[in-house]
Phi, psi and omega in degrees: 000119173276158190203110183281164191307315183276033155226347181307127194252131190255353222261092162308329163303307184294295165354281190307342204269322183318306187276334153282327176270002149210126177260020184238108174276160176260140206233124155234136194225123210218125171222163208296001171235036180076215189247123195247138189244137160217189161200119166210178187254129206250148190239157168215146175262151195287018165263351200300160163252033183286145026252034177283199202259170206068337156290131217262150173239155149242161188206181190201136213217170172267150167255031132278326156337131169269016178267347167291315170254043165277270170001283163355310178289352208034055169265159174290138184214155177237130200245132184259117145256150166301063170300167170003164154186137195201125192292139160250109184285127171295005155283343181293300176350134183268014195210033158324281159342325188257325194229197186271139196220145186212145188300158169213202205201109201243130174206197198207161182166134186236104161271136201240099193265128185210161166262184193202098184282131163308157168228116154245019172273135196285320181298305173339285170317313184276347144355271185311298205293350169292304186298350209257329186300306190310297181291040126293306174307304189310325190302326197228041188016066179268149177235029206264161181217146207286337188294339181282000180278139172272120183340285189315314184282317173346292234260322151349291208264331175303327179315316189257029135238164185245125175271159155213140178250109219250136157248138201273119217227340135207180191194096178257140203224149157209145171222090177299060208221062155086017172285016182223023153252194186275158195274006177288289182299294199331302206292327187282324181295300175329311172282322173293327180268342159296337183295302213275348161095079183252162161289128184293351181288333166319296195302331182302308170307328206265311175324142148320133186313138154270161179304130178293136181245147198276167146202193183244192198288110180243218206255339175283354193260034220259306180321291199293305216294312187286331201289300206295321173313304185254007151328291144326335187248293192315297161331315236243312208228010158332191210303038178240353169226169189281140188309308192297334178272350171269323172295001202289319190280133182234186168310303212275305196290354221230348189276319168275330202258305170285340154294321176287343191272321171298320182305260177310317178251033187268343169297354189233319219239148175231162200201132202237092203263150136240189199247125162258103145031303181253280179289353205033201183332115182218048134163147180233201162184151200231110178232161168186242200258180169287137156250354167280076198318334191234054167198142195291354220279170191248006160208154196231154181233082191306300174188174204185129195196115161233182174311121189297341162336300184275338189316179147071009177252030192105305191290322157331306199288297197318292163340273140018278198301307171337299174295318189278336177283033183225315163314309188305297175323297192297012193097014193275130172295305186208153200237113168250179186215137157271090196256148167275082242328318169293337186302127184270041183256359191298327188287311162320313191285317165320301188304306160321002209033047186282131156293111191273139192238347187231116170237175182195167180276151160211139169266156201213103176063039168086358210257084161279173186195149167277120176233178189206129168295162185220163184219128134214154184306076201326000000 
């Protein structure tokens, strides 16, 4: 699925709220007698730690469904669920007329990559089928319960299905919902669509962002801190590094290096995320003591990397300020940064006032470059 920067949904609540509030996935599956299509409805129960990886989702199939001995085989499936979606007319533009303007088509949607174990244990199954009446009911502010139900008919009927059981192996989300446009059009596609009666989740999405807000970091921000680190470094360093040094960084490995900077460092190093709402972390900076033995100043701004989405909006400038009132405190005479020269945030740092006082080659994953010190005055 392509996903521009400025739909990517990150916000594991929402993700999860996606899926709950419409649970009939779409079930894709591709095996050496091609690709078998469904559609059923999938459950997570609301203690799960879905959406990481290792949580399980269930589901239940007829075992005449030939997708029950596709399944069987143990392929690998990929599960669609559908959110919201609403056609948008370039007539809602309050400025259709002045500038250029074209229909488009705002959805929401979670692709779920999982394995898939048979269940033929009957409690397991009745489980399932308990959890699945229960959010049905809930959907549709139903109070019915599988006990109200007949045992007997039940207990009829389980012979003749199959549980699954999806473990969960990644999750990718997008919400394509007017984010690239201006908060003017936003707000007008937003009143047409509460007119014609949209799913508020839409609407919600679609409204303008409120201001991202900065705070600091804590050990619980570790997920969002690695997502947004290698978003952001990928985004950030296209064709100015070498693939293997942009591909060198993962979730996981980046996941482990904030957690020890929280554990181990929390007393030295301060760290500021900010927040979207919507997206959750979408950019941090990390400042402390110096680490250049051969340059005077005496605190550095280790690294700071937000989402290409939040640039030019403020937030970048918000950071900034976050980190150096946390230096400043601590005591800092002068503050330096290691930017890499190509990078085309050099003009942000500047702008921030920064001085360049130093460049030099420094190698990285095997990789040299040319980088340049900033210098500024807290």
């Amino acid at each position: 699925m392509w996903i521009p920067s400025y739909t990517k949904l990150e916000n594991d609540d929402i993700i999860y709220h996606v899926v709950r509030r419409f649970p009939l996935a779409t079930v894709i599956v591709h095996d050496s007698r091609g690709v078998h299509v469904d559609h059923l409805p999938v459950t997570v129960a609301p203690s799960a730690p879905f959406p990481t990886a290792g949580s399980v989702l269930s589901a239940h199939v007829a075992r005449e469904n030939s997708l029950a001995e596709v399944l069987r085989d143990g392929a690998d499936v990929t599960l669609v669920f559908h959110g919201p979606q609403n056609y948008v007319s370039p007539a809602w533009y309050p400025d259709v007329h002045d500038a250029m303007a074209v229909p488009t088509w705002n959805y929401i949607v979670v692709h779920v990559e999982c394995s898939v174990e048979l269940v033929d244990d009957r409690d397991e199954l009745l489980r399932h089928l308990q959890d699945l009446v229960q959010h049905g009911e809930e959907l549709v502010n139903g109070t019915m319960t599988m006990s109200e139900m007949s045992a007997s008919y039940v207990e009829t009927l389980l012979p003749y299905i199959v549980g699954l059981r999806c473990t969960v192996r990644s999750v990718t989300a997008k919400a394509k919902t007017s984010g690239n446009h201006g908060p003017q059009r936003r707000l007008a596609v937003a009143k047409e669509l509460h007119h014609r009666g949209a799913d508020p989740m839409m609407i919600d999405f679609v409204l303008p962002h409120p201001d991202v807000v900065v705070r600091r970091a804590t050990l619980a921000d570790v997920n969002g801190i690695a997502r947004t680190h290698v978003v952001s470094w990928r985004e950030t360093y296209a064709g100015i590094m070498p693939d293997s040094v942009i591909n060198g960084i993962d979730v996981v490995g980046r996941r482990l290096q904030w957690q020890t900077t929280f554990i181990s460092h929390a007393n030295n190093v301060f760290v500021h995320v900010a927040v979207d709402n919507r997206q959750g972390i979408v950019g941090f900076v990390s400042g402390g003591r110096t680490r250049s033995q051969d340059l005077p100043d005496s605190h550095e701004i280790y690294a700071m990397y937000l989402r290409k989405s939040f640039q030019k909006r403020g937030v970048g400038g918000k950071l900034f300020a976050s980190i150096m009132a946390d230096l400043r405190t601590a005591g800092a005479t002068s503050v330096m940064l290691w930017v890499l020269a190509d990078n085309p945030t050099t003009g942000f740092y500047e702008a921030m006032g920064g001085i360049a006082i130093e460049r030099r080659d420094i190698t990285y994953r095997g990789a040299t470059m040319p980088h340049v010190a900033y210098r500024f005055l807290p």
